[in-house]
C-alpha positions as CSV (number, residue, x, y, z in Angstrom):
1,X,54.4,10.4,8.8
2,X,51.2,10.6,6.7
3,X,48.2,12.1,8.2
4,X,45.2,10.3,8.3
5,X,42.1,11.2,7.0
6,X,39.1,10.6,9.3
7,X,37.1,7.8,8.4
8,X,33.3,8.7,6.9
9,X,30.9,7.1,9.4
10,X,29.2,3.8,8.2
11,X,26.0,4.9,8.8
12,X,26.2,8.0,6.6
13,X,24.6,7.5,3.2
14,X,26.0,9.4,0.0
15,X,24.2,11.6,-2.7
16,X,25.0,8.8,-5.2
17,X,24.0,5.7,-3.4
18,X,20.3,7.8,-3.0
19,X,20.0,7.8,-6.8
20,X,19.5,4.7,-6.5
21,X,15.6,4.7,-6.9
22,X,15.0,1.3,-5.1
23,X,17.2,2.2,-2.2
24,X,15.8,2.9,0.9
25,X,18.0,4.4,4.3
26,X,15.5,2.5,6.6
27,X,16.8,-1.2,7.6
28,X,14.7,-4.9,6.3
29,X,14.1,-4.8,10.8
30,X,13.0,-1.1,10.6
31,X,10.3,-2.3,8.2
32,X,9.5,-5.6,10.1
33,X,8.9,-3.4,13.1
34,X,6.8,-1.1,11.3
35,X,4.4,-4.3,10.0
36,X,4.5,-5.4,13.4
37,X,3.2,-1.9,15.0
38,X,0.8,-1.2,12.2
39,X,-0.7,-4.0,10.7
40,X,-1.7,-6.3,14.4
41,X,-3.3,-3.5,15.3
42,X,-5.1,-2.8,11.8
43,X,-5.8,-6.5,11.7
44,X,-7.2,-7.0,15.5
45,X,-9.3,-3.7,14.5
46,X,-10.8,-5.0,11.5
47,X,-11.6,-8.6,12.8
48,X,-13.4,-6.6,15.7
49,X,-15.3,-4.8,13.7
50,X,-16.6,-7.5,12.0
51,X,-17.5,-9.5,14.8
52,X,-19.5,-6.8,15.9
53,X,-21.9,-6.7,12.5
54,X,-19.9,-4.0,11.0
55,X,-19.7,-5.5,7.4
56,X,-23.2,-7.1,7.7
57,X,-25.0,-7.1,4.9
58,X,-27.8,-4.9,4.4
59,X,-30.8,-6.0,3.4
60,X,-33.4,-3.0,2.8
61,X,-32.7,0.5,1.2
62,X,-31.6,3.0,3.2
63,X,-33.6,6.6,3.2
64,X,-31.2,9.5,1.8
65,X,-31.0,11.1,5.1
66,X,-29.5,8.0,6.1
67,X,-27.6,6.8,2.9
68,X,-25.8,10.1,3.3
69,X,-25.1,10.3,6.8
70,X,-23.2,6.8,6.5
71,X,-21.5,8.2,3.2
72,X,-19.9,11.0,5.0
73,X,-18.9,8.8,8.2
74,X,-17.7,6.4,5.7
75,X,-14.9,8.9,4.0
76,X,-13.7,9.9,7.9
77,X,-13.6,6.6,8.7
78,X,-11.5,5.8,5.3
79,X,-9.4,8.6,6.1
80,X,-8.4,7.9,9.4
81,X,-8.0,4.2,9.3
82,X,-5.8,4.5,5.8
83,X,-3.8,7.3,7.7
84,X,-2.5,4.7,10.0
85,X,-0.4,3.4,7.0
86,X,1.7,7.0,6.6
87,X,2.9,6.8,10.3
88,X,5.3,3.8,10.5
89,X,6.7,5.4,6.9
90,X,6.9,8.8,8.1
91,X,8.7,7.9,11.5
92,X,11.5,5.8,10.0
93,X,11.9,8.2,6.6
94,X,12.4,11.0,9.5
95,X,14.2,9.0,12.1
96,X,17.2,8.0,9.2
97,X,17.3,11.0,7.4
98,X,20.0,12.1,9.5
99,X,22.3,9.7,7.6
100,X,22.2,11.1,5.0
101,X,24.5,13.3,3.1
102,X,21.6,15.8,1.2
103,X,22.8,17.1,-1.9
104,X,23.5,21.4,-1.7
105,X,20.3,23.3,-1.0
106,X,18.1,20.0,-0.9
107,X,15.6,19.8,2.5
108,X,15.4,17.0,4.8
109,X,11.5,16.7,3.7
110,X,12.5,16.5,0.1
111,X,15.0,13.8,1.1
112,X,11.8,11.7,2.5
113,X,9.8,12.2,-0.2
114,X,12.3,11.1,-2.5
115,X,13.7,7.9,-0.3
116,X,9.3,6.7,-0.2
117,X,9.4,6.5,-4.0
118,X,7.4,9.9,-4.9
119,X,9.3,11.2,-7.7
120,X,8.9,11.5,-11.5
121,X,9.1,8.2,-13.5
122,X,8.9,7.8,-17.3
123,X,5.1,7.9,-17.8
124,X,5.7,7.1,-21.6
125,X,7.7,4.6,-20.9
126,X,5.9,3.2,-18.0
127,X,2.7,3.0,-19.7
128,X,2.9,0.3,-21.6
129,X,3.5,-2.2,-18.3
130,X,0.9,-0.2,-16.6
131,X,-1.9,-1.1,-19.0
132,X,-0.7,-4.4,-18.8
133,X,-0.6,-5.0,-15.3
134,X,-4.0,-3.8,-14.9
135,X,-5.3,-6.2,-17.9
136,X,-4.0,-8.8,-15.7
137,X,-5.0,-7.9,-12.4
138,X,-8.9,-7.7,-14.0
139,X,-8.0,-11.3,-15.6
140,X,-7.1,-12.7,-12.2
141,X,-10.0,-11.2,-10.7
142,X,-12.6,-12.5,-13.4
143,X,-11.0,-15.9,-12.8
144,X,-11.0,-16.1,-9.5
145,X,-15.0,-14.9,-9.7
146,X,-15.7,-17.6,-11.9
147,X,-14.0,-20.1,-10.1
148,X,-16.0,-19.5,-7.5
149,X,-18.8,-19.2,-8.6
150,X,-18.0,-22.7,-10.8
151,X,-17.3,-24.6,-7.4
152,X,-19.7,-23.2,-5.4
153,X,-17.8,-21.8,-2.8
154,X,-19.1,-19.9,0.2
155,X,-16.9,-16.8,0.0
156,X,-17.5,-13.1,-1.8
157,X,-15.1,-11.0,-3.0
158,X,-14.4,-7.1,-2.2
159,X,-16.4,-6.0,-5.6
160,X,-19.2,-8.3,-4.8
161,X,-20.0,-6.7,-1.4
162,X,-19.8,-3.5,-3.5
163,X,-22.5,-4.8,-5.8
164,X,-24.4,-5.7,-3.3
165,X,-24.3,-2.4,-1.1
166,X,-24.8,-0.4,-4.3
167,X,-28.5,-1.7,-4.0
168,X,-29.3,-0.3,-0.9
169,X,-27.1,2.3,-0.3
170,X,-26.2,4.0,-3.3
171,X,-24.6,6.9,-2.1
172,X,-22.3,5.2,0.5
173,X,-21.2,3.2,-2.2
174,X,-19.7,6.2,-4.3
175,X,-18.7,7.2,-0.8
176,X,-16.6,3.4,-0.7
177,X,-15.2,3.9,-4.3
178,X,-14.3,7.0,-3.1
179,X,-12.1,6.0,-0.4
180,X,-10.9,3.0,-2.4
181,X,-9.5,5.4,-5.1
182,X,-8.7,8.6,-3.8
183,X,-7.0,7.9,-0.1
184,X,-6.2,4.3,0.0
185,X,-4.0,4.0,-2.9
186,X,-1.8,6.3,-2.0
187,X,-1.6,5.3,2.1
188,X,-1.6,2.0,1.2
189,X,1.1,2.0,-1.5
190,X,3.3,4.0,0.6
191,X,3.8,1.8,3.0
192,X,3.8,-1.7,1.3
193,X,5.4,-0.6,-1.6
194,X,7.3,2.9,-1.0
195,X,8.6,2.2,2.9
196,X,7.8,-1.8,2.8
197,X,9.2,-3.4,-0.3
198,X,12.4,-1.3,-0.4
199,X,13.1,-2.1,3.2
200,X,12.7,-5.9,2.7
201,X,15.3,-5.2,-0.3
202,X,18.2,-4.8,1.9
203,X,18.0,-8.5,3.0
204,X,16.0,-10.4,0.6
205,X,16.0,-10.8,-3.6
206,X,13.7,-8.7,-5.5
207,X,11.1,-11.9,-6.1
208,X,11.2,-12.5,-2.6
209,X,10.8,-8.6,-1.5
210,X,7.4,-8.9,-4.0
211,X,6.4,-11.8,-2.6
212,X,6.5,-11.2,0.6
213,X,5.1,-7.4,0.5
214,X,2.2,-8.9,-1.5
215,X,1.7,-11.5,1.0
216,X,1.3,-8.8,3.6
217,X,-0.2,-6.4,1.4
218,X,-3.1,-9.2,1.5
219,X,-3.3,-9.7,4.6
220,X,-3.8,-6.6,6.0
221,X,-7.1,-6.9,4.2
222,X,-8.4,-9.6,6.6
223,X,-10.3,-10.7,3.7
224,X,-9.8,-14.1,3.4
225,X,-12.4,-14.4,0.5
226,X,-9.9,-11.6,-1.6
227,X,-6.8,-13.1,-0.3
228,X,-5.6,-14.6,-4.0
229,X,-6.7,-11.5,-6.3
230,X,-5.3,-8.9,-3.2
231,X,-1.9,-11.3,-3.3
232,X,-2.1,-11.0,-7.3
233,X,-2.4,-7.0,-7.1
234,X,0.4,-6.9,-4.8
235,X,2.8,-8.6,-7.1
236,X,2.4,-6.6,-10.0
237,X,2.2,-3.8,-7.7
238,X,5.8,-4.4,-6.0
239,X,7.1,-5.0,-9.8
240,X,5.8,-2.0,-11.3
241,X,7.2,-0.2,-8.3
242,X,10.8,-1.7,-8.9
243,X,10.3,-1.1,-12.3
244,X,10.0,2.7,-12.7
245,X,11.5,3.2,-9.1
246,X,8.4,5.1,-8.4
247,X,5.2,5.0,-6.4
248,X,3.6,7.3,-8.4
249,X,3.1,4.6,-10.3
250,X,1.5,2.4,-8.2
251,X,-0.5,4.9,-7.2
């Protein structure tokens, strides 16, 4: 009579199938749930807050006393509202890294880190697509601007509110760069591209994974005026990200 061996359970994930650097342990529902829980509420906050005057144009300077008192709640306000993004990512990277199989002397929080896309990537190598996904992110942007400006339609853009707060309040405006640069990339990408996109790989195409990421990735925004050149960052975003198999990248 041959002995048999016990069966490996299904939801155990090997050391080899997580060098897979688009993989991701977390389920295509896991990350629908985690869009559901994170950006209704982002969204429903945001559209509240403008209702309320809080992206009203200003139109007089602000003293310094002021200008710097709205810079500095400007970074907490950054900071907490981008944070929202590393929750959903956090709770599922924890919640399935007990199905794992770590590799010998590897922690659990190096197995998350790994899973949301931080590790090395070929920055030689990488550069090249870098440079020119930014050359045509700025292309997009510049003709979308002009189009806009050509047709005469009654929307701005993210960098033209920008322009137009850098008048007044010059020091909030560093303070918004700031934010946009420093702590959004790297909330942001982690969850549309490190947790999101690789989620949405286990049940759609990678086209369709970009797609629809990007889609999201522009919505979130609720900036209908952006929507196109946000939608147009997103894609080159989610293919850079499957690309070198890391968000450092993106970031």
């Amino acid at each position: 009579m041959i002995e048999q061996q016990p069966e490996t359970p299904k939801h155990t994930v090997g050391v080899e199938a997580r060098k897979e650097h688009n993989w991701a342990p977390w389920s295509s529902h896991q990350a629908f749930y985690a869009v559901l829980f994170t950006l209704v509420p982002w969204i429903g906050f945001t559209l509240i807050l403008n209702a309320l005057g809080g992206n009203t144009p200003l139109t007089k300077p602000l003293s310094f006393s002021d200008d710097l008192t709205a810079a500095i709640f400007q970074i907490i306000f950054t900071a907490l509202i981008e944070g929202a993004f590393l929750i959903a990512p956090y709770y599922y990277a924890r919640k399935t890294r007990a199905q794992q199989t770590l590799e010998a002397g590897e922690s659990r929080l190096r197995a998350i880190i790994q899973n949301l896309g931080l590790r090395r990537f070929d920055v030689v190598r990488a550069l090249p697509w870098i440079i020119g996904l930014m050359a045509l992110i700025f292309g997009v942007n510049l003709l979308y601007s002009y189009a806009i400006t050509l047709l005469h339609l009654p929307v701005q853009t993210n960098d033209q509110v920008v322009l137009h707060t850098g008048k007044y309040a010059p020091i909030t405006t560093y303070a918004i760069l700031a934010g946009s640069v420093l702590i959004a990339p790297f909330c942001e990408e982690l969850f549309f591209r490190g947790f999101l996109l690789t989620g949405l790989r286990h049940e759609l195409t990678p086209i369709w994974a970009i797609l629809v990421s990007a889609a999201l990735f522009a919505i979130a925004h609720a900036d209908p005026g952006s929507f196109i050149p946000l939608f147009a960052i997103g894609i080159c975003l989610g293919f850079l990200r499957l690309r070198t198999g890391s968000t450092w990248a993106n970031i």
